[in-house]
C-alpha positions as CSV (number, residue, x, y, z in Angstrom):
1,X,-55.7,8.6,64.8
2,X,-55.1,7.9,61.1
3,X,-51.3,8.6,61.1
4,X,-51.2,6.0,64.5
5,X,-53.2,3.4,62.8
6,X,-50.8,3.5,59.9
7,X,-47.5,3.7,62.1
8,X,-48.8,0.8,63.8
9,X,-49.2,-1.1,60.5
10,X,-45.9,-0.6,59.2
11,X,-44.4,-1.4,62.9
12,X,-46.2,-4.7,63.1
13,X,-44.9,-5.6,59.4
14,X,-40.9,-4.8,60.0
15,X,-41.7,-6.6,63.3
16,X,-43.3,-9.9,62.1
17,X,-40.3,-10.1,59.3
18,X,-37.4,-9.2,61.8
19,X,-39.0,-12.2,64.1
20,X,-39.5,-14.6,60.7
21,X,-36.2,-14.4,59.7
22,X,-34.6,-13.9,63.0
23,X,-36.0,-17.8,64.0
24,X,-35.7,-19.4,60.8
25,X,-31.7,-18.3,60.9
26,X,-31.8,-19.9,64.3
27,X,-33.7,-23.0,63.2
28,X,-31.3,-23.6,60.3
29,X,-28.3,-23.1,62.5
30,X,-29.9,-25.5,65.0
31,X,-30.4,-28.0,61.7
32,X,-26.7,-27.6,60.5
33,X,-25.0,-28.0,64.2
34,X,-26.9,-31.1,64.6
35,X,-27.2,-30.3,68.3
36,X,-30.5,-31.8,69.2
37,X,-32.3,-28.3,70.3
38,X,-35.8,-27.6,68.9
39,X,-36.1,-24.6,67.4
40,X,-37.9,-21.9,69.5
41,X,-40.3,-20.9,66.0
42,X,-43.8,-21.5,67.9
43,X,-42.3,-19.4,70.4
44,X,-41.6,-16.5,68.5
45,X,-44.5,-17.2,66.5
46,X,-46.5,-16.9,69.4
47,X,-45.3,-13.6,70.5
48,X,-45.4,-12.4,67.0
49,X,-49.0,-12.9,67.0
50,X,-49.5,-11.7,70.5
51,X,-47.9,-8.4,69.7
52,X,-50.3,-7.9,66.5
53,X,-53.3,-8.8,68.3
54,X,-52.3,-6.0,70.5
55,X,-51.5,-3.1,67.6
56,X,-54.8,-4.1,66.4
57,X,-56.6,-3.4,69.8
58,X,-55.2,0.0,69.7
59,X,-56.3,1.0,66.5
């Protein structure tokens, strides 16, 4: 249970920094192209935090 707790630590980390930089790329595109889109970050955000809540349920 120890080694799961920890494998689930390090996942949600590289997770959370794959999505942070994954939509701030995509909001600064957005920004530069001058399209008129908002930027999907409270999405992402969102499911970020979803997916850590869960990781810390099953620890």
């Amino acid at each position: 249970m120890k080694i799961w707790k920890l494998v689930a630590g390090i996942l949600s980390i590289i997770f959370s920094v794959i999505v942070f930089f994954q939509s701030m790329l995509v909001g600064t595109a957005n920004t530069l192209s001058s399209n008129g889109e908002v930027g999907e970050v409270p999405v992402y955000l969102f499911l970020s935090l979803c997916f850590q809540g869960v990781l810390f349920q099953l620890s």
